[in-house]
C-alpha positions in Angstrom: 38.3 -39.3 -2.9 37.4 -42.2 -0.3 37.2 -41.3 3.2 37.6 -43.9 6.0 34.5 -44.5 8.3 36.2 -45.9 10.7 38.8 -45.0 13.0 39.3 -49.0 13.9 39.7 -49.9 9.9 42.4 -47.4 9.7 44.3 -49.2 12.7 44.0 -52.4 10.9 46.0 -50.8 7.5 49.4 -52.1 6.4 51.4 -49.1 5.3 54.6 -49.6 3.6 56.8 -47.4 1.6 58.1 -47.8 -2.4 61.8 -50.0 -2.3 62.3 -47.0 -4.4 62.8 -44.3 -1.1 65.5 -42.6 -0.6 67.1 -44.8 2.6 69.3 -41.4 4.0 66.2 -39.9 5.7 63.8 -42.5 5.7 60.8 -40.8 7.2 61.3 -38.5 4.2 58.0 -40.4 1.9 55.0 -41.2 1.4 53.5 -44.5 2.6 50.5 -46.7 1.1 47.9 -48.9 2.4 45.7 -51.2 0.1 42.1 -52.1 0.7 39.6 -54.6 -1.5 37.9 -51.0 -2.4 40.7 -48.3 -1.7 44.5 -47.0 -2.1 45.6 -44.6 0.9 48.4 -42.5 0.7 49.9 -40.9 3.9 53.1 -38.4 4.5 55.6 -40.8 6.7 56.2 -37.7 8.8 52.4 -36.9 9.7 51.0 -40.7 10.9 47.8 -39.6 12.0 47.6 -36.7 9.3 45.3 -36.5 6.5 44.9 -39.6 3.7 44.3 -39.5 0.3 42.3 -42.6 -0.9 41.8 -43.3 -4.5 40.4 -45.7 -6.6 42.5 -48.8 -7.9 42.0 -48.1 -11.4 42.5 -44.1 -10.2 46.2 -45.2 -8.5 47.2 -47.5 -11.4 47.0 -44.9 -14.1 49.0 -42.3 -12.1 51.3 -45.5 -11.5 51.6 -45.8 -14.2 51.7 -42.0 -15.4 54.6 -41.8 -12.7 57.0 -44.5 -14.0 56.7 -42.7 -17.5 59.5 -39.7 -16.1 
């Protein structure tokens, strides 16, 4: 797991949520950020709630895992 350091980095992230979501509740996902080092995860309903960072060759496999179902 990669934590953030820095309250101001976080800030600066560019969430966005998978084309893929369900549009009838949209605050009903998850929502990603990408970094040169890290891909964060964060519940849409819980902003300021915990992040899960992983790796970019970590979130490609379970990318890539995921689109198997």
């Amino acid at each position: 797991m990669i934590r953030s350091t820095s309250a101001e980095d976080a800030n600066e992230l560019s969430w966005f949520k998978s084309t893929y979501s369900d549009s009838s509740d949209p605050n009903d996902c998850v929502e990603v950020a990408t970094t040169a080092t890290a891909v964060l995860v964060r519940d849409s309903k819980n902003l300021q709630g915990p992040r899960l960072g992983l790796s970019p060759t970590a979130w490609a496999s379970f990318v890539a895992y995921a689109s198997e179902s």
